[in-house]
KOLDOVEX-378861 format. One record per residue (C-alpha): x, y, z; residue number from 1; residue in three letters. Coordinates in nm, 3 decimals, decimal comma. Layout:
BEGIN
      east     north        up     i    aa
         X         Y         Z   NUM   ALA
...
end
This chain:
BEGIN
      east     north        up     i    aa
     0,000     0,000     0,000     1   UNK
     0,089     0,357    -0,008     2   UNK
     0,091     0,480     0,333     3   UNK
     0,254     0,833     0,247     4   UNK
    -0,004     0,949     0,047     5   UNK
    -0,361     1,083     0,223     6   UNK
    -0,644     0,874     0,120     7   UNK
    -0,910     1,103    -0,134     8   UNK
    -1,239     0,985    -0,107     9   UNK
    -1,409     0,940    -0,461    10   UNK
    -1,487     0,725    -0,690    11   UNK
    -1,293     0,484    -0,922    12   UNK
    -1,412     0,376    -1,268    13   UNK
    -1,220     0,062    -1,377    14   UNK
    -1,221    -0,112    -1,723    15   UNK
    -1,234    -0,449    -1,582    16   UNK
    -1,042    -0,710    -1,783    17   UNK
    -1,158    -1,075    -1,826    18   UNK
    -1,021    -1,351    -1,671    19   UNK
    -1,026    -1,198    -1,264    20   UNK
    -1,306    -1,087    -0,992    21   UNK
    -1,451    -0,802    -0,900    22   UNK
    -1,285    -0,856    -0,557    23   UNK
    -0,957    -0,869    -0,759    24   UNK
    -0,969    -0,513    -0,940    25   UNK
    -1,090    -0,425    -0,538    26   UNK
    -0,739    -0,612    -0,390    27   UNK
    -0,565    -0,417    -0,659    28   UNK
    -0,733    -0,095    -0,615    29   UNK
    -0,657    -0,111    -0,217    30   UNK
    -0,297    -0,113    -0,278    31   UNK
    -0,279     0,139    -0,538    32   UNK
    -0,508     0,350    -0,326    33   UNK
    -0,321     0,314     0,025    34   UNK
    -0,645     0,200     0,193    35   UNK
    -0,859    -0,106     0,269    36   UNK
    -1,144     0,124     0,230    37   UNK
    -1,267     0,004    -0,109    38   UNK
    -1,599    -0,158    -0,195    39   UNK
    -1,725    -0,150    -0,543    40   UNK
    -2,116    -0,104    -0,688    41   UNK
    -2,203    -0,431    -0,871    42   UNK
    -2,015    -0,683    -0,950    43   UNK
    -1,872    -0,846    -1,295    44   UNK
    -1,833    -1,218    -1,371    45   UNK
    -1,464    -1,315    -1,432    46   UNK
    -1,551    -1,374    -1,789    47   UNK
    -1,724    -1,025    -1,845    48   UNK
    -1,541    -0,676    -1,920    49   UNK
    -1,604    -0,312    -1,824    50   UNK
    -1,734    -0,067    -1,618    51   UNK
    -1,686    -0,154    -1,194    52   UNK
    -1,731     0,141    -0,994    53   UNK
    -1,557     0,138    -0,737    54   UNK
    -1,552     0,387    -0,421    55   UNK
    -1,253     0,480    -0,198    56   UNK
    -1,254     0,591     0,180    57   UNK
    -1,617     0,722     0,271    58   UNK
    -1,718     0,711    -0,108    59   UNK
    -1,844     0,346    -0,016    60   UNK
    -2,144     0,493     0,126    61   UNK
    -2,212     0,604    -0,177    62   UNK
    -2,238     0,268    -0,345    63   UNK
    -2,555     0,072    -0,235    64   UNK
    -2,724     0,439    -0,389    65   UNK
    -2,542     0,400    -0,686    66   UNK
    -2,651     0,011    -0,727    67   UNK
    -2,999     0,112    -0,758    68   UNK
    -2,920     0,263    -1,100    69   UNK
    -2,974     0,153    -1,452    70   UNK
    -2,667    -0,045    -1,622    71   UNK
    -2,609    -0,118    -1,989    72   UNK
    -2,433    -0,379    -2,114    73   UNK
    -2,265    -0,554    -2,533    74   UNK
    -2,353    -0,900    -2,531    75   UNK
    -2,318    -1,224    -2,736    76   UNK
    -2,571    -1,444    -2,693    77   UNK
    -2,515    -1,821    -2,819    78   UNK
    -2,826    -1,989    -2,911    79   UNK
    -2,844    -2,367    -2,973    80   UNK
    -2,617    -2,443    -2,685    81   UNK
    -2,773    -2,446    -2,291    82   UNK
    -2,519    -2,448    -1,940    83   UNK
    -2,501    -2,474    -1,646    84   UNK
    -2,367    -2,155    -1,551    85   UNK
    -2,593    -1,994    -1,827    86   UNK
    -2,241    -1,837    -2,000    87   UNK
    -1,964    -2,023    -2,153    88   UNK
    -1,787    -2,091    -1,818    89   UNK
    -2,036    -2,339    -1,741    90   UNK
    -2,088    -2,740    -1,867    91   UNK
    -2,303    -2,810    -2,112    92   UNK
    -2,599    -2,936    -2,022    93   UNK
    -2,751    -2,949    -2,407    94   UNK
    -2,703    -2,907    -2,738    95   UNK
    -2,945    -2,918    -2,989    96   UNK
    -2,824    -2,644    -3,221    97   UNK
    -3,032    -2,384    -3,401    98   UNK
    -3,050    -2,493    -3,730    99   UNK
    -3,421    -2,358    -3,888   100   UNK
    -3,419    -2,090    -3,633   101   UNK
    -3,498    -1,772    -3,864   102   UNK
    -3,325    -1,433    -3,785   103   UNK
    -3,712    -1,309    -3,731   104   UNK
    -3,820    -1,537    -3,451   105   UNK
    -3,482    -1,454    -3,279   106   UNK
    -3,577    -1,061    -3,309   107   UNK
    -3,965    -1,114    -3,208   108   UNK
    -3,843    -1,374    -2,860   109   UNK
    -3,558    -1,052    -2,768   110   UNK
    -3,785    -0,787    -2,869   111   UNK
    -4,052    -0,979    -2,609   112   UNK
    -3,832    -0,922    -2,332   113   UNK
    -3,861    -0,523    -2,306   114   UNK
    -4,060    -0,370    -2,032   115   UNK
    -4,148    -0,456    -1,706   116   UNK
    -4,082    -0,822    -1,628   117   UNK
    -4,042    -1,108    -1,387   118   UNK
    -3,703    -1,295    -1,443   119   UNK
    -3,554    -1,605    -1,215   120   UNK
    -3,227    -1,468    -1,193   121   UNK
    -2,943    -1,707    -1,260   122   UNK
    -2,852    -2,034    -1,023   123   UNK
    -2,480    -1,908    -0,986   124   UNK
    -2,594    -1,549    -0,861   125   UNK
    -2,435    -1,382    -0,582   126   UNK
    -2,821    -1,360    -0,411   127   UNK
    -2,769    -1,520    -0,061   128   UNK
    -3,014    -1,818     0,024   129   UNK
    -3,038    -1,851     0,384   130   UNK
    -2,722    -1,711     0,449   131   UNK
    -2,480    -1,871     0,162   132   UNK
    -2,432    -1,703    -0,204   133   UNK
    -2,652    -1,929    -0,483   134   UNK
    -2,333    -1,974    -0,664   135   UNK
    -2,156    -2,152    -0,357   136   UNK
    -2,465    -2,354    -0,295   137   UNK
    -2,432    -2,490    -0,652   138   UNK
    -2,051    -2,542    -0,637   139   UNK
    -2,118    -2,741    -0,328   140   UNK
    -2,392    -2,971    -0,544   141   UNK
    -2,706    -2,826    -0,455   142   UNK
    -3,026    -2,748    -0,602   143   UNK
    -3,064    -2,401    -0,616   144   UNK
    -3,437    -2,264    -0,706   145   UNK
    -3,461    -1,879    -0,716   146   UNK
    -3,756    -1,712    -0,714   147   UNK
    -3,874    -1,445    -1,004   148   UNK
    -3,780    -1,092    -0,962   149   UNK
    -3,940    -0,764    -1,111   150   UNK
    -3,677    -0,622    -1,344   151   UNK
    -3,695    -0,350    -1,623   152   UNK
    -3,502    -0,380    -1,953   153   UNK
    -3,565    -0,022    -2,103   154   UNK
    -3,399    -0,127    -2,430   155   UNK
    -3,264    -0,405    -2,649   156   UNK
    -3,130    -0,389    -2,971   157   UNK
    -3,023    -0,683    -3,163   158   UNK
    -2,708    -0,586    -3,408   159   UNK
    -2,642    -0,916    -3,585   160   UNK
    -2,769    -1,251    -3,577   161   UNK
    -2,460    -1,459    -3,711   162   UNK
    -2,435    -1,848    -3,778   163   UNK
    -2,195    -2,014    -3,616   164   UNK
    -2,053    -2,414    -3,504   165   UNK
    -1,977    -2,489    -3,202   166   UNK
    -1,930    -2,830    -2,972   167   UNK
    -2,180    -3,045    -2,818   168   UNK
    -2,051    -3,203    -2,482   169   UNK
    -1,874    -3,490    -2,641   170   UNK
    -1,722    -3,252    -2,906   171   UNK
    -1,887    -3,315    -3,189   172   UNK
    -1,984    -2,930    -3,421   173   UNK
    -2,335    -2,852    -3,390   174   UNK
    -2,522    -2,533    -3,575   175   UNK
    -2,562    -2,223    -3,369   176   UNK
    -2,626    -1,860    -3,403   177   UNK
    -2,443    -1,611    -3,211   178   UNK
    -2,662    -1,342    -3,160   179   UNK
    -2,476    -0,973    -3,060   180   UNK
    -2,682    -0,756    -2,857   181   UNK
    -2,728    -0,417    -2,669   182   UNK
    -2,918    -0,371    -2,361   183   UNK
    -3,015    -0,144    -2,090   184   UNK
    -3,184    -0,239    -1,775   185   UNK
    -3,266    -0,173    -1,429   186   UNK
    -3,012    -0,289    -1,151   187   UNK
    -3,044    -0,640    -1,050   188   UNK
    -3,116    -0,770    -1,413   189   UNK
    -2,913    -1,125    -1,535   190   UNK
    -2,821    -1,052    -1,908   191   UNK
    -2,719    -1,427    -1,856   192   UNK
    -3,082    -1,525    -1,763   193   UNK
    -3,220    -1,345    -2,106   194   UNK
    -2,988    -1,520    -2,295   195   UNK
    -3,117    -1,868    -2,113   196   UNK
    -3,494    -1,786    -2,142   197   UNK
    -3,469    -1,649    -2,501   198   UNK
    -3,290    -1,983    -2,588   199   UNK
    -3,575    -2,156    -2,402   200   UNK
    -3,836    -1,983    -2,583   201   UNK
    -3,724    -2,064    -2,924   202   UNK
    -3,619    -2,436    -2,828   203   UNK
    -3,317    -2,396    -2,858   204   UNK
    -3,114    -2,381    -2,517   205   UNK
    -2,882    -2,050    -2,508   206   UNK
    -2,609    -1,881    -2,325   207   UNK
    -2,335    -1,588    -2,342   208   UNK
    -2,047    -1,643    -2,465   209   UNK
    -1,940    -1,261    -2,401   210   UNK
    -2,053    -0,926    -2,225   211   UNK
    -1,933    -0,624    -2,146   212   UNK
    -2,049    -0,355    -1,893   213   UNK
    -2,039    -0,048    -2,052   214   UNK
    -2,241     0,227    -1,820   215   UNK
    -2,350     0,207    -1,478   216   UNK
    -2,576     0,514    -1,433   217   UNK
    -2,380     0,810    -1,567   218   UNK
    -2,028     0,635    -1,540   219   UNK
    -1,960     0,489    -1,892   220   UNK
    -1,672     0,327    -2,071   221   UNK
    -1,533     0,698    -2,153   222   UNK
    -1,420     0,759    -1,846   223   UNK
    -1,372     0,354    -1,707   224   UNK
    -0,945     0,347    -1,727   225   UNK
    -0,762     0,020    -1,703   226   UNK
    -0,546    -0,081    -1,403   227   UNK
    -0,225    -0,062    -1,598   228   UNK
    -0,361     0,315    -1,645   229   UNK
    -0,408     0,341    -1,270   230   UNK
    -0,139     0,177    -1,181   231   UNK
     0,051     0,496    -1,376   232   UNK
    -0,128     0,761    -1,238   233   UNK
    -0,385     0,674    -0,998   234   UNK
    -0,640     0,898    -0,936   235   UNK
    -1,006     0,963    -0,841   236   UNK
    -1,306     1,123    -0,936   237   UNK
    -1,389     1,385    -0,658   238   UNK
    -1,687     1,282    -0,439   239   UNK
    -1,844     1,600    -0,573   240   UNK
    -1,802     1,546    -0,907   241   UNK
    -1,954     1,203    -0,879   242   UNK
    -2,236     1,322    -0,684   243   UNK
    -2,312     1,604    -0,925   244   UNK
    -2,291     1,293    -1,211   245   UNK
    -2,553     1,043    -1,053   246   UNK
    -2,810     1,257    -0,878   247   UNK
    -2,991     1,554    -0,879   248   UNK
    -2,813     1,856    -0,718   249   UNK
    -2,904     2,139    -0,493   250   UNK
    -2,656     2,390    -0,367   251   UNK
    -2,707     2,536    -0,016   252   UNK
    -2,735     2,822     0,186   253   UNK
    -2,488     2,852     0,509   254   UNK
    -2,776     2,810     0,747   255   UNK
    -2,899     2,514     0,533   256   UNK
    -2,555     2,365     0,523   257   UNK
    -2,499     2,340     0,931   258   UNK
    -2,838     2,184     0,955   259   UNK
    -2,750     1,932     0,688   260   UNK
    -2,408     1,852     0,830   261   UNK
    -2,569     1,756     1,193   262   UNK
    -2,859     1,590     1,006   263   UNK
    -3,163     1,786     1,039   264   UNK
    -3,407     1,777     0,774   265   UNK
    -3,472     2,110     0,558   266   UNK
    -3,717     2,286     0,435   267   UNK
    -3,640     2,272     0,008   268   UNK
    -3,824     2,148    -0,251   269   UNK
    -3,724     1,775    -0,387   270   UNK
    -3,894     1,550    -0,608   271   UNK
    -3,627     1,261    -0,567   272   UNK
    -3,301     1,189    -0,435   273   UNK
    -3,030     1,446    -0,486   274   UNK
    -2,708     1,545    -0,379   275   UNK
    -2,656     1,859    -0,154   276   UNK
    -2,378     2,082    -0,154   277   UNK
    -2,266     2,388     0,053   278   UNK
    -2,211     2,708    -0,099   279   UNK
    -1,828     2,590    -0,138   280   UNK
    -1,917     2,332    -0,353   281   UNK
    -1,869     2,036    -0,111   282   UNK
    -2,077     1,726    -0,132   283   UNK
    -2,237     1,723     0,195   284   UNK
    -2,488     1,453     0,158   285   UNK
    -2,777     1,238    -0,023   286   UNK
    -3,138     1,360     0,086   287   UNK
    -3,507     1,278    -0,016   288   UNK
    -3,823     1,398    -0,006   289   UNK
    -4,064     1,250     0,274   290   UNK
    -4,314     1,397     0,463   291   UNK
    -4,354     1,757     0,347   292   UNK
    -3,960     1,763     0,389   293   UNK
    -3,616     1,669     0,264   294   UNK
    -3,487     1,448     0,517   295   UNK
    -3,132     1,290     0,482   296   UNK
    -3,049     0,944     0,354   297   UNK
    -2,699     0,980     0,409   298   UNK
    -2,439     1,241     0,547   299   UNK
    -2,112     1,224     0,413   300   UNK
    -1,946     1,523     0,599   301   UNK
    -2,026     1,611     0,950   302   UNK
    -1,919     1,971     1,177   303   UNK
end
């Protein structure tokens, strides 16, 4: 770690490689940050790239807020082919191929998924059952049934719908078509699952064979840098600036700003969560409207 340096609390947006966790980029991000302070918004399968948010020092408190917002995502969906894991880390539990599938069926099943819906989120989840995460239950040998979830995919656009071979589970090439998508949704949607439920609708059994993360709320792939980037020049985006990105923003008066720094609820007009700031510019805290009032969620600087 780097012990010298203070700690700035912020925000950082990594470009997360494949082939390591989320708690990985975190491990890395501690050391290159000088602090165990780090917890990141969501995570990202080993297999998947892009955007992790991650917060430093008392940024984490930021996080579970910044969780609740809408993610979008570049995927490859395989139909033809079903796994376990519902993405090609998984074993293959069938493979009947897609031959006869037309490109129109696959665009009317994805198209049917957009809107409000109820979705069994994926048996290697991190969603705890009685304790345990549904992916460690399953790596253990258990059954794991989740239940259906309301989720909200606000868009998906199908790019290309491409033929492909692949390999059943004793090797042998079977038809397929690799399907490359766009999609944005509400936090707590499985691109996995659509991928296994569109490849269930058309009879086919399906799977991803690759995503990437490219936006989680405001935070996109523009300003996501690698950790060979950070490792160069590590840096943060202000807690201020991030605020200011994610939520609505009211600046304060000085009378205003002491009661918000001890907590009291204030007498402004909100219509939904938003950052507050003193007349300095300093991020002083999340608040919300309830009853009649703004009333604090969470205080991030106290005098």
């Amino acid at each position: 770690m780097r012990p010298s340096a203070p700690v700035t609390p912020g925000l950082v947006v990594v470009d997360k490689p494949a082939g390591i966790t989320s708690h990985d980029v975190v491990s890395r991000v501690r050391r290159l940050a000088g602090t165990r302070k780090v917890g990141h918004a969501g995570t990202l399968d080993p297999m998947a790239t892009g955007v992790l948010v991650l917060g430093v020092d008392r940024a984490t408190r930021l996080l579970g807020h910044l969780m609740l917002t809408e993610k979008a995502y570049d995927a490859t969906v395989r139909l033809g082919v079903a796994t376990g894991t519902d993405d090609a880390e998984g074993e293959t539990l069938s493979a009947v191929g897609a031959a006869g599938v037309e490109e129109r069926a696959v665009r009317e099943v994805l198209a049917g998924f957009v809107g409000d819906i109820e979705q069994v989120p994926t048996a290697v989840s991190a969603i705890k059952v009685d304790g345990r995460r549904a992916y460690q239950r399953v790596r253990d040998g258990e059954q794991v049934e989740l239940k259906a979830r309301p989720v909200t995919i606000h868009e998906l656009v199908v790019h290309q719908v491409r033929p492909a071979t692949a390999a059943d589970a004793a090797g042998e090439p079977v038809e397929v078509l690799d399907v490359d998508i766009s999609m944005r949704c509400s936090s707590g949607t499985y691109v996995r699952a659509v991928a296994r439920d569109a490849g269930a609708a058309l009879g086919t059994g399906g799977h991803l064979t690759a995503l990437r993360r490219t936006a989680v709320g405001p935070y996109d792939l523009d300003v996501a840098r690698t950790l060979d980037d950070l490792a160069d020049d590590f840096a943060v985006l202000p807690l201020a600036t991030a605020a200011r990105a994610a939520f609505a923003s009211l600046d304060l008066d000085e009378q205003q700003a002491r009661d918000v720094r001890v907590g009291r609820p204030i007498d402004v007009p909100l219509e939904e969560m938003t950052g507050v700031f003193d007349p300095d510019g300093e991020f002083l805290a999340l608040y919300e409207p309830r009853e009649g009032r703004a009333r604090p969620v969470a205080v991030f600087v106290q005098g």
